[in-house]
N, C-alpha and C positions, 0 to 999 in steps of 0.2 A: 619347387618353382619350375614352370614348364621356362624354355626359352627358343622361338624360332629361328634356325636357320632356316634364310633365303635360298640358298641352293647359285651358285656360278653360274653355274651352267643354265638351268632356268631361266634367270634374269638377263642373260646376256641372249638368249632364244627370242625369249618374250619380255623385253624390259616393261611394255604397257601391264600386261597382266600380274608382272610378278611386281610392281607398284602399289596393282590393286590387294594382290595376298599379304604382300607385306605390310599396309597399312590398314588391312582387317585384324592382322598378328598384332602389331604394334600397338591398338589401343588394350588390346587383352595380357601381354606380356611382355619381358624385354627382350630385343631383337639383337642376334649375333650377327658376328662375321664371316668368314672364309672360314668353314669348319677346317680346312688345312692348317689354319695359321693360327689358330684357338688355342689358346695355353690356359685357360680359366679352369683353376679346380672345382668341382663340382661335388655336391653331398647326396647320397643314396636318396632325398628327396628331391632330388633334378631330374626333369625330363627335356631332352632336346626334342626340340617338333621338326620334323625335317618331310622335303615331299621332294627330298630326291635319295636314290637308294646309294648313289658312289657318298653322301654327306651320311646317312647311315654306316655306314663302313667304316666309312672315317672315325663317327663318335661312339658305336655302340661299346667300345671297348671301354670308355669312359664316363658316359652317362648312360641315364634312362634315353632309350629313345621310342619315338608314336610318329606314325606319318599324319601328316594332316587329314588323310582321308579318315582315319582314325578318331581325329578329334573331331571333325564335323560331325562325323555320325555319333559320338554322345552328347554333341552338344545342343540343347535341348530349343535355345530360341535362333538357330539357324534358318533363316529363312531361304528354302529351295524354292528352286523355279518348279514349273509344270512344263512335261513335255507331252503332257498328253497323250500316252502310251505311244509314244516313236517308238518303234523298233531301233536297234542298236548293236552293233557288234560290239564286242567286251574283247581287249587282247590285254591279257595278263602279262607283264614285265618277267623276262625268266630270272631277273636280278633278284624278285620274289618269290621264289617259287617255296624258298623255306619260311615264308611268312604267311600262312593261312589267313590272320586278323588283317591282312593287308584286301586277301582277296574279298573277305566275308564285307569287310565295311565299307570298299567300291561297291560290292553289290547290293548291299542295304541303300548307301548312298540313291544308287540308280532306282532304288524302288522308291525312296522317298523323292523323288523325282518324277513320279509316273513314268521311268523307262523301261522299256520292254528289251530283255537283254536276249539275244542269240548270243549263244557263249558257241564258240569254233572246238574246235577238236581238243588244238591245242593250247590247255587253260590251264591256269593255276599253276600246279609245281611240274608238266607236263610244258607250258610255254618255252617258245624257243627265239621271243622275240624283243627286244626291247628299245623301240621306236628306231628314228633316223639318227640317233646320237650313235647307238651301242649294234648296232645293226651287226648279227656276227650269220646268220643263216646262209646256208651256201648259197650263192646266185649270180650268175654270170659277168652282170654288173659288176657288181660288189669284187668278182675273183678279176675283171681287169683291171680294180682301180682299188685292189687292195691295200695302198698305202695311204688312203684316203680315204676318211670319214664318209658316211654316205650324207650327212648333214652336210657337207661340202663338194659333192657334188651337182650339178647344173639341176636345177626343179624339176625338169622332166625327166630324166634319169631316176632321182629319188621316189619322182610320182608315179615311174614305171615298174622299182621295184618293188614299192608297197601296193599297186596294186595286183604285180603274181603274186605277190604273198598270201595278199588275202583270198585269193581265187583258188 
């Protein structure tokens, strides 16, 4: 039996979107909680869906688990958008970097999407970045207000250092 966790942290970023994931999840399987607060036993035929890697963490020691990016791509009547080969930069989460079927099915995903990836230098298990939550890359910002998430820093600060990042 698969069963979705939401992810905290996700839904509290993006309550509108993580609404909309969760109630794609929700007509297809049964919907968890706080992967922290989880005490449900689980039988070698359970998979946790999870599309955040700290909620991986948390359960791989006790179920199956597959990121959602995972299950979209085998799942057969998903319907994608068209982007009409946009070009695109791809920055791989370093929290994956021991997860190749993580990297491979974002980027299947993006081709069944018409996107055209520019993949950067640093990809795959070589990344060293993993958005404004977990932001650890050395950066001047970041070293004055290291006691502070960069997701909690002021918008233009964060929008300044992702874009040296990306440069």
């Amino acid at each position: 039996m698969d069963i979705f966790f939401p992810s905290c942290n996700f839904t509290k970023a993006s309550p509108k979107t993580a609404k909309m994931i969760r109630d794609y999840f929700k007509e297809r399987m049964s919907v968890a909680g706080c992967c922290l607060y989880d005490k449900k036993e689980y039988t070698s035929n359970d998979t946790a869906l999870v599309l955040c890697q700290a909620c991986r963490g948390q359960l791989e020691s006790k179920i199956n688990t597959k990121t959602i990016w995972e299950y979209l791509d085998e799942d057969p009547n998903f319907i994608f958008p068209n982007y009409n080969h946009q070009k695109m930069y791809l920055q791989d989460c370093f929290r994956d970097k021991d997860h190749p079927e993580v990297h491979q099915a974002i980027r299947n995903l993006c081709k069944k999407m018409n996107i055209e990836i520019i993949e950067i230098e640093n990809n795959k298990e070589k990344s060293t970045f993993c958005g404004n939550l977990h932001f650890t890359e050395f950066h001047p910002i970041i070293e004055e207000n290291k006691d502070t998430k960069l997701s909690k820093l002021p918008e233009e600060l964060q929008i300044q250092v992702m874009k040296d990042y990306a440069l």
